[in-house]
C-alpha positions in Angstrom: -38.5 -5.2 4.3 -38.4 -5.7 0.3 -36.9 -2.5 -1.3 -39.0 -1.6 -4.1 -36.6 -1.1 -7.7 -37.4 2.4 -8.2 -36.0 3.6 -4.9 -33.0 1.0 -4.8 -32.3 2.6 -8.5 -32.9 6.2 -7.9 -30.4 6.4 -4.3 -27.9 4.9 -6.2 -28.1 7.8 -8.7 -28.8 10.5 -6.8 -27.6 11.6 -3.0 -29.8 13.0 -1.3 -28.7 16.1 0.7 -30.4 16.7 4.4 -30.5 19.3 6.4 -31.9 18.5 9.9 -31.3 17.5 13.8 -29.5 14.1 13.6 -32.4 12.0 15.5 -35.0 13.1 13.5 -35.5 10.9 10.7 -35.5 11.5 6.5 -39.2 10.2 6.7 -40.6 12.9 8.8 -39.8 15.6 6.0 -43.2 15.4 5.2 -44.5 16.4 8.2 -41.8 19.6 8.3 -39.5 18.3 10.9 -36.8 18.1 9.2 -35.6 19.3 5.6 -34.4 17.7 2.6 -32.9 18.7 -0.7 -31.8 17.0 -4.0 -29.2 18.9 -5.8 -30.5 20.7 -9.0 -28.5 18.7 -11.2 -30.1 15.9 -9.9 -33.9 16.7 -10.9 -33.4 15.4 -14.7 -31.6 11.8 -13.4 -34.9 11.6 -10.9 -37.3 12.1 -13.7 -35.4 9.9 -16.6 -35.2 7.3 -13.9 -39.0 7.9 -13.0 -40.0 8.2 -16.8 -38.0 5.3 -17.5 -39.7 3.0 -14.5 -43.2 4.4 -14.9 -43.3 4.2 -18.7 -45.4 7.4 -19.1 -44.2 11.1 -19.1 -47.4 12.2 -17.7 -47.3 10.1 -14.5 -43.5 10.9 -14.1 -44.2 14.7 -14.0 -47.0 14.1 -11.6 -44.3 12.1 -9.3 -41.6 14.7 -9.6 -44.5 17.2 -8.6 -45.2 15.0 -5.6 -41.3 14.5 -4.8 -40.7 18.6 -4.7 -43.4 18.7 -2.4 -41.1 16.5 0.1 -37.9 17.9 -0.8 -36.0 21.6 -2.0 -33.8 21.8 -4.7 -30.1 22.8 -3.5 -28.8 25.0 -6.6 -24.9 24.0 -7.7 -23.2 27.3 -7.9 -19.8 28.4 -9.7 -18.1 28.2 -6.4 -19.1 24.8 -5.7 -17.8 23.5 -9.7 -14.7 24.9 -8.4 -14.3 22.9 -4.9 -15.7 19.8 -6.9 -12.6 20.4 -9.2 -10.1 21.1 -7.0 -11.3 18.5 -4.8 -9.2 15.6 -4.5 -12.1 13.3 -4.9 -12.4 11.1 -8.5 -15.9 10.6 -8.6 -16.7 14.9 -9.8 -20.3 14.2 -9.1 -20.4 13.1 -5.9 -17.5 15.8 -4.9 -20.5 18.5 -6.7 -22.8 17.5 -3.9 -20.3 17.4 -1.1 -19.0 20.8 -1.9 -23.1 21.4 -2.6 -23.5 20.8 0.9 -21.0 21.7 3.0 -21.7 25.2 1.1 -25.4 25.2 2.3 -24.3 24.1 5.8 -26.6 20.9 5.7 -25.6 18.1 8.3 -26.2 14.6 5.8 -25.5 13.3 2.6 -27.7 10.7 2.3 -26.5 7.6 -0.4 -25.8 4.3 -0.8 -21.9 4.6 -2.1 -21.1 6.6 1.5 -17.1 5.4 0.9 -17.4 7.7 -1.9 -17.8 10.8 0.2 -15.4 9.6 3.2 -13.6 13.4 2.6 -16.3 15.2 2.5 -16.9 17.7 5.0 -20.5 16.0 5.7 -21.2 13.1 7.2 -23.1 10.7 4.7 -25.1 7.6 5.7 -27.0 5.1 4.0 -30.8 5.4 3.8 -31.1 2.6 5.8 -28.7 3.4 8.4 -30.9 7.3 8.5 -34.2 5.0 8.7 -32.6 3.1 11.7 -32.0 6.6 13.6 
């Protein structure tokens, strides 16, 4: 299967948080079995990185609109800057989004740098390794 450019670029950007039953797969979010969130902080990388493939702002909202039909936005709270900080982790972003969820109970980080969240108190996976559930 050839991964397209967009998708290879935007899961190295952004982790996708997921909150589901562990044999149900990321792809049937939109059929509502399962449930999945990007991090707030996330939303302007997704749409620079759409913009920025699509080369037009007006088609990048209209994919953004279509992505937040899939997925929720998980909000970064003040408590979870402070467990990103205190973390011991040296990448602060991707200790945000473990701290991010682990805070909203959700039971997969989804990403493709998964060594970077080997302390974190949720499992992460790559989205092929989800996809081979």
């Amino acid at each position: 299967m050839e991964k397209h450019p967009f998708i290879s670029k935007l899961f190295d950007a952004i982790p996708l948080i997921v909150s589901f039953d562990l044999d149900i797969k990321l792809k049937q979010s939109a059929l509502k079995q399962c449930e999945s969130f990007v991090s707030a902080s996330a939303a302007t990388d997704i749409f620079y990185l759409l913009r920025r493939s699509l080369k037009d702002g007006s088609k990048a909202k209209e994919s953004m609109e279509n992505l937040l039909q899939l997925v929720g936005i998980s909000d970064a709270l003040g408590e979870d800057v402070y467990a990103a900080v205190a973390s011991n982790r040296t990448d602060f972003e991707d200790a945000l989004v473990a701290s991010i969820a682990a805070r909203c109970h959700m039971v997969l980080i989804v990403a493709r740098n998964v060594k970077d969240y080997t302390e974190s108190p949720v499992k992460a996976m790559t989205p092929e390794e989800l996809l081979k559930r």
